[in-house]
mmCIF file of the N, C-alpha and C atoms, coordinates in Angstrom:
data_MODEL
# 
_entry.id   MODEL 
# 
loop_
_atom_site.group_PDB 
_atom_site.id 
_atom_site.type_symbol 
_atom_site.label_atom_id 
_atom_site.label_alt_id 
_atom_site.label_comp_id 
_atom_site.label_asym_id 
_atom_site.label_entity_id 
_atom_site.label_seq_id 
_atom_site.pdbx_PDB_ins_code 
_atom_site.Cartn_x 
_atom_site.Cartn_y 
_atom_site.Cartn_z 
_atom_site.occupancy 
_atom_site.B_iso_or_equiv 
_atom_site.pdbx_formal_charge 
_atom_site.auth_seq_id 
_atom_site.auth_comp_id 
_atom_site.auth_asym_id 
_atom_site.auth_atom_id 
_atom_site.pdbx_PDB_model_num 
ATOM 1   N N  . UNK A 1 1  ? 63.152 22.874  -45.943 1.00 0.00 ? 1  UNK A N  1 
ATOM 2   C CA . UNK A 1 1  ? 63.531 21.480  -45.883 1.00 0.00 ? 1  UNK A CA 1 
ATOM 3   C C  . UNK A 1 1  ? 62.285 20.608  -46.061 1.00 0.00 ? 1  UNK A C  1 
ATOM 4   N N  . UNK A 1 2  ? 61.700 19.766  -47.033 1.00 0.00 ? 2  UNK A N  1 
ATOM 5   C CA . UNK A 1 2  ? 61.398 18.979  -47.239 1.00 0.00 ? 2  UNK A CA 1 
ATOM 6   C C  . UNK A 1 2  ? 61.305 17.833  -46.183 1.00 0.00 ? 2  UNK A C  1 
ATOM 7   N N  . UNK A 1 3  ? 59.671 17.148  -45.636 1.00 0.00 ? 3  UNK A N  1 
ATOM 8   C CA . UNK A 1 3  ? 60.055 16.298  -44.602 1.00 0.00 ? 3  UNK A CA 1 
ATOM 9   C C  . UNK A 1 3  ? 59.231 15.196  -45.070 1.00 0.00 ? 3  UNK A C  1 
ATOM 10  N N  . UNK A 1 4  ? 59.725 14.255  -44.695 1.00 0.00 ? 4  UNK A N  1 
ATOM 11  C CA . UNK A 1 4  ? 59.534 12.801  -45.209 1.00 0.00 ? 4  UNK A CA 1 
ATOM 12  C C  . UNK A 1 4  ? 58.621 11.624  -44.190 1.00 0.00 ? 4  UNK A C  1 
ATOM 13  N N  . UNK A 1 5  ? 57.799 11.246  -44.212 1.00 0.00 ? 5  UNK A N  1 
ATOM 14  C CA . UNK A 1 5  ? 57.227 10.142  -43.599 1.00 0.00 ? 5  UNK A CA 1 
ATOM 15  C C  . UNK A 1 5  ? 56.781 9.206   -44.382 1.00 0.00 ? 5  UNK A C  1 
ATOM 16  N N  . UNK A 1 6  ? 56.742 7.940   -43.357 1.00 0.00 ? 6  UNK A N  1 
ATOM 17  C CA . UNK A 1 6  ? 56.033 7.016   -44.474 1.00 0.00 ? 6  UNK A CA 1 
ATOM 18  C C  . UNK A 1 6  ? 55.049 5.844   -43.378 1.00 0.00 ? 6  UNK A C  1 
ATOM 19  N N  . UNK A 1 7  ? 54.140 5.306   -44.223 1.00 0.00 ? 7  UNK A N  1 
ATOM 20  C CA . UNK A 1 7  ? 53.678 4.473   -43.116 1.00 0.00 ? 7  UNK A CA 1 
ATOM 21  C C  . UNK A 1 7  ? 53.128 3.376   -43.427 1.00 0.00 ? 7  UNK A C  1 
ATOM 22  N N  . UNK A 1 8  ? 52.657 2.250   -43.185 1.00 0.00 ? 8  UNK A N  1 
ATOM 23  C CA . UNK A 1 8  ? 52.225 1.064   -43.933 1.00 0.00 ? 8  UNK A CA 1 
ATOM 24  C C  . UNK A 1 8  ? 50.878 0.592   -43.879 1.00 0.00 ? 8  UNK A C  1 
ATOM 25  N N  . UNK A 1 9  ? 50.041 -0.014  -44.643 1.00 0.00 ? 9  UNK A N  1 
ATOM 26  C CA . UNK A 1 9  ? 48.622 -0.691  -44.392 1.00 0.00 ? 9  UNK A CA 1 
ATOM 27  C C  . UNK A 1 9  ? 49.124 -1.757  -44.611 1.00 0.00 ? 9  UNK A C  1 
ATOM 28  N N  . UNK A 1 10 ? 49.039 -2.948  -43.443 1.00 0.00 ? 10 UNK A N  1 
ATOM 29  C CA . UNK A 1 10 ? 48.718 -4.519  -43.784 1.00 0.00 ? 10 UNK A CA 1 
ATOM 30  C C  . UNK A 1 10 ? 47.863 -5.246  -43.809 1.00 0.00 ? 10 UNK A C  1 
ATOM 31  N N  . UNK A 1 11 ? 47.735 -6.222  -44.742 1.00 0.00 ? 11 UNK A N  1 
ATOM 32  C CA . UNK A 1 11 ? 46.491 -7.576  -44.450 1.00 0.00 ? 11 UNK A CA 1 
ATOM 33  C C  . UNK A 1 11 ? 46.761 -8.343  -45.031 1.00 0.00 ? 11 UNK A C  1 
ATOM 34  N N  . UNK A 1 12 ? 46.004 -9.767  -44.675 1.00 0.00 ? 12 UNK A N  1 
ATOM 35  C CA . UNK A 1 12 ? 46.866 -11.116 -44.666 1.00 0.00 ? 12 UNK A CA 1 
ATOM 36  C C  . UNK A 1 12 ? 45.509 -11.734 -45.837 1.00 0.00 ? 12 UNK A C  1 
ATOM 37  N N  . UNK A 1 13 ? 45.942 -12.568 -46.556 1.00 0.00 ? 13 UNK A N  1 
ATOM 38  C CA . UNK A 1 13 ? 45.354 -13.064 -47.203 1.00 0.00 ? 13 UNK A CA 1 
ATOM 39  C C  . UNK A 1 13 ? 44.851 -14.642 -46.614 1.00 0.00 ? 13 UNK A C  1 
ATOM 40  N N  . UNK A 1 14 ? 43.531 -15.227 -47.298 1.00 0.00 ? 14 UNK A N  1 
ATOM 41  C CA . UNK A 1 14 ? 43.112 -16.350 -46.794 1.00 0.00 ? 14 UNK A CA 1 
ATOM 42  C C  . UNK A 1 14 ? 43.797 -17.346 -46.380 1.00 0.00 ? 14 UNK A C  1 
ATOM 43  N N  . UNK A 1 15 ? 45.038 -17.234 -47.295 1.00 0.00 ? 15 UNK A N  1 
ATOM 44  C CA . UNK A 1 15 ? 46.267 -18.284 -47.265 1.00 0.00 ? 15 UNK A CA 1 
ATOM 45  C C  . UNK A 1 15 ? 47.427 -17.918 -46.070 1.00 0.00 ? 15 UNK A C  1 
ATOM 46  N N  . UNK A 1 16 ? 47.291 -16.909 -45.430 1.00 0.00 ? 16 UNK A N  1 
ATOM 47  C CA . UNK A 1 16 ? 47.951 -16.313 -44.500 1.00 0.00 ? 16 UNK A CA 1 
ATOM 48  C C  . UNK A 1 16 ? 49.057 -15.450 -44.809 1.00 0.00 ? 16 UNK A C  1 
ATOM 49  N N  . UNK A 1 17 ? 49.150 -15.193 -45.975 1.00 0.00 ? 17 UNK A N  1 
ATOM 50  C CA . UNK A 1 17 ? 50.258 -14.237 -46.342 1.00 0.00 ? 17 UNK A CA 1 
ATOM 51  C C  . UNK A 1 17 ? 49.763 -12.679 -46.089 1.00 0.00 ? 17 UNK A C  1 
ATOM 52  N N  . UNK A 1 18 ? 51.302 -12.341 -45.653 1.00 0.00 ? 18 UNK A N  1 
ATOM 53  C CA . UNK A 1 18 ? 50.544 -10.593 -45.727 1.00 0.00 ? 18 UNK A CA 1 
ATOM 54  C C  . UNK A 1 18 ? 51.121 -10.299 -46.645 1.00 0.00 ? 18 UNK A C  1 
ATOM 55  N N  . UNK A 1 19 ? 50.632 -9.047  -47.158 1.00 0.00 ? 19 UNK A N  1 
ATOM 56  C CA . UNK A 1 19 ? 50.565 -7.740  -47.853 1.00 0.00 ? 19 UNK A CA 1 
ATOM 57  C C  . UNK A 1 19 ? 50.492 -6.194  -47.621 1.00 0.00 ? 19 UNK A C  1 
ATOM 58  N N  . UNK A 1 20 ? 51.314 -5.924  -47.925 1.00 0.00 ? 20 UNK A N  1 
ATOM 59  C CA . UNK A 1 20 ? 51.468 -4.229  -47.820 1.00 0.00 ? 20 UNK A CA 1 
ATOM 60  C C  . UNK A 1 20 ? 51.484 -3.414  -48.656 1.00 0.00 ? 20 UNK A C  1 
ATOM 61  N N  . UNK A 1 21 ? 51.167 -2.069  -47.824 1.00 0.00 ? 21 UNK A N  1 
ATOM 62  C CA . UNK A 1 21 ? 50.858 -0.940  -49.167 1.00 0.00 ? 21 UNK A CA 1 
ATOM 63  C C  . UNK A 1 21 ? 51.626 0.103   -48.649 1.00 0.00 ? 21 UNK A C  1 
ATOM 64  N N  . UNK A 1 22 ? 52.317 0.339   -49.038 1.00 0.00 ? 22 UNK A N  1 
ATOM 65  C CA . UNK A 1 22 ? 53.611 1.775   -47.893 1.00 0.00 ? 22 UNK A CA 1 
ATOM 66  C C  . UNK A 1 22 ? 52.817 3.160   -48.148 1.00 0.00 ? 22 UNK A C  1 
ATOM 67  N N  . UNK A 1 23 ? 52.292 3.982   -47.575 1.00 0.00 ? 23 UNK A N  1 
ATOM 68  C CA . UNK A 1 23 ? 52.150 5.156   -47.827 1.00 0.00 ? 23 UNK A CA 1 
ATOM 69  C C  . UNK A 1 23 ? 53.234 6.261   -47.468 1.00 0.00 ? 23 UNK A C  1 
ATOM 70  N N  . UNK A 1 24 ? 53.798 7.110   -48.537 1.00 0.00 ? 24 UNK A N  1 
ATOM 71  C CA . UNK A 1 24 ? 54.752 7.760   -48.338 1.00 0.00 ? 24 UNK A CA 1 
ATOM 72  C C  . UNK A 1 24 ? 54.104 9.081   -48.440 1.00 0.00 ? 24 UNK A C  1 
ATOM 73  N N  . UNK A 1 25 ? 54.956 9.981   -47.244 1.00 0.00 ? 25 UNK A N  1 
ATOM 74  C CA . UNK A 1 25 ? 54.350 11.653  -47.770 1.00 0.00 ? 25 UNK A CA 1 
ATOM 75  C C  . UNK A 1 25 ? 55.690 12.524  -47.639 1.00 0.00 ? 25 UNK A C  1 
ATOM 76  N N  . UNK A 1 26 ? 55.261 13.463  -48.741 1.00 0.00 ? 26 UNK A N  1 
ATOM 77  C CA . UNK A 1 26 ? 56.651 13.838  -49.081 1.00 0.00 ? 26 UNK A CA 1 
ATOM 78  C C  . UNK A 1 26 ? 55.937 15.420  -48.906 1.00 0.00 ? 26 UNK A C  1 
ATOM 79  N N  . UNK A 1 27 ? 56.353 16.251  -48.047 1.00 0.00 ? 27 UNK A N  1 
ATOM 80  C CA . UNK A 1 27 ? 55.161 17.814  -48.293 1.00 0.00 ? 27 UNK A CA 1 
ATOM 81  C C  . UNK A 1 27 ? 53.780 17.196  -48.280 1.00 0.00 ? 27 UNK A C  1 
ATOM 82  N N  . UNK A 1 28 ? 53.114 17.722  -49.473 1.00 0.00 ? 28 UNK A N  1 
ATOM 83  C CA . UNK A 1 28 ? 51.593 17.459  -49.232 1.00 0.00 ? 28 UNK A CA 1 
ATOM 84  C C  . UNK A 1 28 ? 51.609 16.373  -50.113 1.00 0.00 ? 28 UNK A C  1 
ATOM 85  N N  . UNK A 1 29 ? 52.196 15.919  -51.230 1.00 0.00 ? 29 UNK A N  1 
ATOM 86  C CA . UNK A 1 29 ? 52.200 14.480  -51.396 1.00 0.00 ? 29 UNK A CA 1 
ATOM 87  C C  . UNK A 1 29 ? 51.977 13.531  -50.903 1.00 0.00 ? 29 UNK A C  1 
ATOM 88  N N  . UNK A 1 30 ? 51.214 12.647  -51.339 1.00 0.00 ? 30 UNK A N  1 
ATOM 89  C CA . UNK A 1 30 ? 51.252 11.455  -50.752 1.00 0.00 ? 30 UNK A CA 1 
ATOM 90  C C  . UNK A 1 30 ? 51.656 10.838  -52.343 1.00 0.00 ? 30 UNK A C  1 
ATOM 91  N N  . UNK A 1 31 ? 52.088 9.275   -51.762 1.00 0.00 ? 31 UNK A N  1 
ATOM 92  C CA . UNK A 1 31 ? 52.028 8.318   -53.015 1.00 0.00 ? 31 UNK A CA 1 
ATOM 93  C C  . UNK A 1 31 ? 51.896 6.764   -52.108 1.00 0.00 ? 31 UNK A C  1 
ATOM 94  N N  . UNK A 1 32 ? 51.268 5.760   -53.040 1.00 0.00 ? 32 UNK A N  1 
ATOM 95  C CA . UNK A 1 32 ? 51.043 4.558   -51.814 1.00 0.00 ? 32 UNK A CA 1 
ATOM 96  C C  . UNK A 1 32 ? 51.335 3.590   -53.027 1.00 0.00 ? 32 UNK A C  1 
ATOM 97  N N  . UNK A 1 33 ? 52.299 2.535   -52.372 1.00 0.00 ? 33 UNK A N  1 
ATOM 98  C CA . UNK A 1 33 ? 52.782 1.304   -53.291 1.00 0.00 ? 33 UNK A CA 1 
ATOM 99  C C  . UNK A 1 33 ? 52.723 -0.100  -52.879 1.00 0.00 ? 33 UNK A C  1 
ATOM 100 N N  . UNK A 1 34 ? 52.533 -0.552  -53.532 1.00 0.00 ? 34 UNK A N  1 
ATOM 101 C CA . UNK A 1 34 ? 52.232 -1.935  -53.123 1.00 0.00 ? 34 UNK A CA 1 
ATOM 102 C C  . UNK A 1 34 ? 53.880 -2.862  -52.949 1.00 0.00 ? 34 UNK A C  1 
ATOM 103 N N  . UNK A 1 35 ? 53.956 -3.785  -51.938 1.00 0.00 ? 35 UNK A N  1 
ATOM 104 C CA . UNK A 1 35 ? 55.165 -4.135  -51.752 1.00 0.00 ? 35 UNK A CA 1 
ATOM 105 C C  . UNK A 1 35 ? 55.202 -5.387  -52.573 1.00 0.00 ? 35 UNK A C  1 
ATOM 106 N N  . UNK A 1 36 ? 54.027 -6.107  -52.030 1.00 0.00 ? 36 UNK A N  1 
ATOM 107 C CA . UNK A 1 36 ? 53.975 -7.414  -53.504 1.00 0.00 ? 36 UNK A CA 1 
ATOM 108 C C  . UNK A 1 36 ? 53.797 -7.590  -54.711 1.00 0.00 ? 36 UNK A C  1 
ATOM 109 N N  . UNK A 1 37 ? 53.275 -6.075  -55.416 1.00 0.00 ? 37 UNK A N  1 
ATOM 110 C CA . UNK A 1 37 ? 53.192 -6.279  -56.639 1.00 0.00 ? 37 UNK A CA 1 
ATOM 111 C C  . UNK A 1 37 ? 53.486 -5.183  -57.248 1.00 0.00 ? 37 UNK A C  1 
ATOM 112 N N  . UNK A 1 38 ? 53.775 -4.406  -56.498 1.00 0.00 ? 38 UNK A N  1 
ATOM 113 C CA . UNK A 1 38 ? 54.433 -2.756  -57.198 1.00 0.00 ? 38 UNK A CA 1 
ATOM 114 C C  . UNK A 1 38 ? 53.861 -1.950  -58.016 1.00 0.00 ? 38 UNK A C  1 
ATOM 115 N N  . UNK A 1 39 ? 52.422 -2.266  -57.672 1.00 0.00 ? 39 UNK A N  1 
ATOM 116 C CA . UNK A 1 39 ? 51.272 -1.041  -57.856 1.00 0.00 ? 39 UNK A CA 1 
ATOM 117 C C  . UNK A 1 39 ? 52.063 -0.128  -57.447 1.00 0.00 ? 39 UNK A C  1 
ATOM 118 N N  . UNK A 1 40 ? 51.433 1.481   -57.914 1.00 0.00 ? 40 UNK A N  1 
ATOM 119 C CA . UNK A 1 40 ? 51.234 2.652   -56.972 1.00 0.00 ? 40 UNK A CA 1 
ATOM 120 C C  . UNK A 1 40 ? 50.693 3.658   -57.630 1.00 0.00 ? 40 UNK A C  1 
ATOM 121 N N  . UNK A 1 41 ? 51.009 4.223   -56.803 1.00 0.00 ? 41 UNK A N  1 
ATOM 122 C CA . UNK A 1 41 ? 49.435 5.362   -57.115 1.00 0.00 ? 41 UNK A CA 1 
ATOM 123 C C  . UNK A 1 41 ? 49.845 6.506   -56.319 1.00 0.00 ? 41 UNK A C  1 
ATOM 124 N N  . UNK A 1 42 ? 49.369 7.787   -56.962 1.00 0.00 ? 42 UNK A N  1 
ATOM 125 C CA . UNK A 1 42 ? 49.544 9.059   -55.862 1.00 0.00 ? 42 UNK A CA 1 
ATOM 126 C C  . UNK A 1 42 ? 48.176 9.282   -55.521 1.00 0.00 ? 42 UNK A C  1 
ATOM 127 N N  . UNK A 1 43 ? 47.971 10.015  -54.228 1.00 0.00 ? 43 UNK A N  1 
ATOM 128 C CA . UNK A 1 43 ? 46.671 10.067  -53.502 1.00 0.00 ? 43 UNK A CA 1 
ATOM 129 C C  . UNK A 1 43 ? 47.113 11.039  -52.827 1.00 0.00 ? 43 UNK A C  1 
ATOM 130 N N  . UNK A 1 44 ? 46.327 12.280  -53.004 1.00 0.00 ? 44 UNK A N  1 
ATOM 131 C CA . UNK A 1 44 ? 46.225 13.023  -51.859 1.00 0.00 ? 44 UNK A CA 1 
ATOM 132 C C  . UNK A 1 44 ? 45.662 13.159  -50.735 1.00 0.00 ? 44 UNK A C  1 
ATOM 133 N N  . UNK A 1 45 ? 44.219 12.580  -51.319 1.00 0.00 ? 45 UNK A N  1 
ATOM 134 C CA . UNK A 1 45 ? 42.933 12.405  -50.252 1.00 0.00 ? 45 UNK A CA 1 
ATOM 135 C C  . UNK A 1 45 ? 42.533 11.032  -49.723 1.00 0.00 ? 45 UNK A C  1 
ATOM 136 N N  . UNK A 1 46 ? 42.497 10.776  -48.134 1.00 0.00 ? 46 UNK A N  1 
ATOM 137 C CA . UNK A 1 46 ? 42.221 9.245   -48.070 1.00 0.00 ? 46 UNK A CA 1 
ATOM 138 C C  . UNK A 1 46 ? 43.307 8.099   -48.471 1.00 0.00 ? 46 UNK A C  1 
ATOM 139 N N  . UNK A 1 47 ? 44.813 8.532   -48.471 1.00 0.00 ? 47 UNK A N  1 
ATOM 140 C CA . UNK A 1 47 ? 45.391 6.941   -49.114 1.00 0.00 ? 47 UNK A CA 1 
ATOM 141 C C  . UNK A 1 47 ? 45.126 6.217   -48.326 1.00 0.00 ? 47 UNK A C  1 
ATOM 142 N N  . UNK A 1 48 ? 45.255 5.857   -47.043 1.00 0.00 ? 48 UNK A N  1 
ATOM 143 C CA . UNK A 1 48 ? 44.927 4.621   -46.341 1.00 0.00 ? 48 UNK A CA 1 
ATOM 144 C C  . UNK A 1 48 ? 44.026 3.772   -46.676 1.00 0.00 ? 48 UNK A C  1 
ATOM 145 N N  . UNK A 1 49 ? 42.523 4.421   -47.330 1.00 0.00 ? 49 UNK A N  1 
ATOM 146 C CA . UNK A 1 49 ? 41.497 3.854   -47.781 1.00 0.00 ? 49 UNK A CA 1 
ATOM 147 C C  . UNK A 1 49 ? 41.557 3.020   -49.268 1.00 0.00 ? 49 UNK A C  1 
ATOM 148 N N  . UNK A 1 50 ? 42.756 3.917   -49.350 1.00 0.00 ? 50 UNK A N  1 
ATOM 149 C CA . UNK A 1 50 ? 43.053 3.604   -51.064 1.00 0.00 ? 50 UNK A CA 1 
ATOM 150 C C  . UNK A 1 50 ? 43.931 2.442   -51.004 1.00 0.00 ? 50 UNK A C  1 
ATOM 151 N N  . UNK A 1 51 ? 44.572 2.427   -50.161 1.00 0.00 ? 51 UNK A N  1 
ATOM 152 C CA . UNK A 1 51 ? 45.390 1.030   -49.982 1.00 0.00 ? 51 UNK A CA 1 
ATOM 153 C C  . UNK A 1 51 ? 44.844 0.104   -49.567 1.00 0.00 ? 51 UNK A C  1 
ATOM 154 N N  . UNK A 1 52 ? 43.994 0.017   -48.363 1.00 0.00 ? 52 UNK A N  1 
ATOM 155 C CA . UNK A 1 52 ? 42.935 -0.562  -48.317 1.00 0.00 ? 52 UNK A CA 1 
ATOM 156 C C  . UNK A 1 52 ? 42.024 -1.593  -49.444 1.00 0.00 ? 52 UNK A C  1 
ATOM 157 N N  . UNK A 1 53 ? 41.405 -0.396  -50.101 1.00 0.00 ? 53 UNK A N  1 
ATOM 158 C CA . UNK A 1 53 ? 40.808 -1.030  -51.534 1.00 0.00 ? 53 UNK A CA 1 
ATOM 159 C C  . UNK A 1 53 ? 41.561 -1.833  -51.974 1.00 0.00 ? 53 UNK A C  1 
ATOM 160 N N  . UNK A 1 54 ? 43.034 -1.412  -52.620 1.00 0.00 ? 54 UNK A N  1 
ATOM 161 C CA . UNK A 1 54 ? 43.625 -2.282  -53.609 1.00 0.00 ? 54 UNK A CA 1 
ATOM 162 C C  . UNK A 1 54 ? 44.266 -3.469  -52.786 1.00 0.00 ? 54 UNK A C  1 
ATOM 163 N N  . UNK A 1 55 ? 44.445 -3.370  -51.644 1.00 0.00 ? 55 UNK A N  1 
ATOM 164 C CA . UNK A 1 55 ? 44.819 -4.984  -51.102 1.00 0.00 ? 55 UNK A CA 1 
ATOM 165 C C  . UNK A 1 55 ? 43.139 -5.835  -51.142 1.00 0.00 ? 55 UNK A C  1 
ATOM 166 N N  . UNK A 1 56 ? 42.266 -5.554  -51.140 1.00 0.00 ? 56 UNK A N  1 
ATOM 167 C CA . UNK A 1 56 ? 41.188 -6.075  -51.109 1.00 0.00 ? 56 UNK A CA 1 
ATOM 168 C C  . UNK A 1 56 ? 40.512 -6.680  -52.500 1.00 0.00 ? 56 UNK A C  1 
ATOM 169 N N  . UNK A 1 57 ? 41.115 -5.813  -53.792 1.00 0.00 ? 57 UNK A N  1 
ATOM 170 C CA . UNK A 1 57 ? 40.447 -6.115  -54.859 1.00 0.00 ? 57 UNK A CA 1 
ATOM 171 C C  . UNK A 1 57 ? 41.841 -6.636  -55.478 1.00 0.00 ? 57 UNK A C  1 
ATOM 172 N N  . UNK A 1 58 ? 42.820 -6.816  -55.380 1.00 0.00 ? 58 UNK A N  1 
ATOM 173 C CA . UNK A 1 58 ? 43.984 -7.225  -56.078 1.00 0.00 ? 58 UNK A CA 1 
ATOM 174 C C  . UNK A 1 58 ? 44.442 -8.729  -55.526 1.00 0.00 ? 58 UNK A C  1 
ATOM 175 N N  . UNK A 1 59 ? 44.320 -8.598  -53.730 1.00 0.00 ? 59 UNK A N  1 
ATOM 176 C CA . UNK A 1 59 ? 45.217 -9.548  -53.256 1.00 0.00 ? 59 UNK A CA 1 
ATOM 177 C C  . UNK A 1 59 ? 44.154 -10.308 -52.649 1.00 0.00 ? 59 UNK A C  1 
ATOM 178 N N  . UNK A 1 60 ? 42.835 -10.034 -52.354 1.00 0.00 ? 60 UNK A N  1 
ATOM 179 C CA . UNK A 1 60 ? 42.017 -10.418 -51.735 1.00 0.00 ? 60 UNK A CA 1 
ATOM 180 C C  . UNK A 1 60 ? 42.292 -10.861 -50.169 1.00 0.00 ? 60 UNK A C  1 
ATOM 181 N N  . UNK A 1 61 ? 43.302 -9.607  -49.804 1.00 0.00 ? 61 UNK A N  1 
ATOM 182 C CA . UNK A 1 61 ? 43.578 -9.769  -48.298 1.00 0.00 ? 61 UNK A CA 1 
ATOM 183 C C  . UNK A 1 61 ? 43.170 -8.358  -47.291 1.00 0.00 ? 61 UNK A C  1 
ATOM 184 N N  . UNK A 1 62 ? 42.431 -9.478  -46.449 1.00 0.00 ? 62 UNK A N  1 
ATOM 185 C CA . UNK A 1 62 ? 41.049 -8.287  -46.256 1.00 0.00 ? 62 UNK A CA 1 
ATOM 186 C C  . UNK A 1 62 ? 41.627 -8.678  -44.469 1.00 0.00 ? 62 UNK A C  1 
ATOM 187 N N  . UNK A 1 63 ? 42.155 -9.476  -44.155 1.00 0.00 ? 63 UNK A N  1 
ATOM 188 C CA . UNK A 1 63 ? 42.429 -9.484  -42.271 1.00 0.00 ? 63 UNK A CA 1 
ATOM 189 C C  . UNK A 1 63 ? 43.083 -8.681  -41.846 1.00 0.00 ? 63 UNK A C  1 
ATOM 190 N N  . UNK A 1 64 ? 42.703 -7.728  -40.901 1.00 0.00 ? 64 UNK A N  1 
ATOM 191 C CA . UNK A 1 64 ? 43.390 -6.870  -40.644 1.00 0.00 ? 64 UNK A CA 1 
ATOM 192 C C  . UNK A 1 64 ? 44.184 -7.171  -39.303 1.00 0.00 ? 64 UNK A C  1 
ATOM 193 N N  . UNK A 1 65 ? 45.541 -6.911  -39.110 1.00 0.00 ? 65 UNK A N  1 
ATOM 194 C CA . UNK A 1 65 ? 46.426 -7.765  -38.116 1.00 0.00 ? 65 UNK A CA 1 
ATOM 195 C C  . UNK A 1 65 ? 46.085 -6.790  -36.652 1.00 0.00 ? 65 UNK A C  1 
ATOM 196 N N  . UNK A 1 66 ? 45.816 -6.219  -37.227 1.00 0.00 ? 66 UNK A N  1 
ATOM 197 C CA . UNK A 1 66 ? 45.104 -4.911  -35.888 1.00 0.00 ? 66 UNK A CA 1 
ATOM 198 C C  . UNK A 1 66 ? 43.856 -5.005  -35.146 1.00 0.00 ? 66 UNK A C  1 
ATOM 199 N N  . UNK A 1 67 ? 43.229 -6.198  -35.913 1.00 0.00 ? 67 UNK A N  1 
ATOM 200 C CA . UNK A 1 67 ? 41.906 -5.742  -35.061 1.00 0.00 ? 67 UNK A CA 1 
ATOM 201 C C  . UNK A 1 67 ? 41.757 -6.742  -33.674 1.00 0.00 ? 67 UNK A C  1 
ATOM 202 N N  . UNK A 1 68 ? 41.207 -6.104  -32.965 1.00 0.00 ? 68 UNK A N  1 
ATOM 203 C CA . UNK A 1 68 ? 40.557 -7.896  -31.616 1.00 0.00 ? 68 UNK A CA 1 
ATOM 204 C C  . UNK A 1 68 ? 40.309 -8.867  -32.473 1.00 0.00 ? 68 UNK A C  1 
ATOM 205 N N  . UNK A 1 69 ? 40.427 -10.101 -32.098 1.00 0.00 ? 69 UNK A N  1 
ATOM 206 C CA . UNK A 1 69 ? 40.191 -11.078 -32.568 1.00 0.00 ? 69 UNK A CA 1 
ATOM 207 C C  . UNK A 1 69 ? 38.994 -11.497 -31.630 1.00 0.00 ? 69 UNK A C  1 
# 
């Protein structure tokens, strides 16, 4: 049986909008998509980082809703 997870990276842009990147793993798959602009990409190694990047160089939303303020 095939098992399924998925999980999200957010960050908000200067303007206050967020953005997401869903990371899905399917077996040893991964694949990570963008919700605002419907990038994606497969990644085996590191997607979080990889989603990361591309909200940073695409959307230029770098706040992360997680951290202390």
């Amino acid at each position: 049986m095939t098992q399924i997870d998925t999980s999200k990276v957010s960050r908000w842009d200067q303007h206050g909008r967020e953005h997401v990147v869903r990371v899905r793993r399917t077996g040893v798959q991964r694949t990570i998509r963008c919700d605002t602009c419907g990038w994606r990409r497969g990644a085996q190694f590191l997607p979080w980082l990889k989603a990361e990047e591309h909200l940073a160089e695409a959307h230029q939303a770098t706040v992360d809703p997680t951290s202390a303020a």
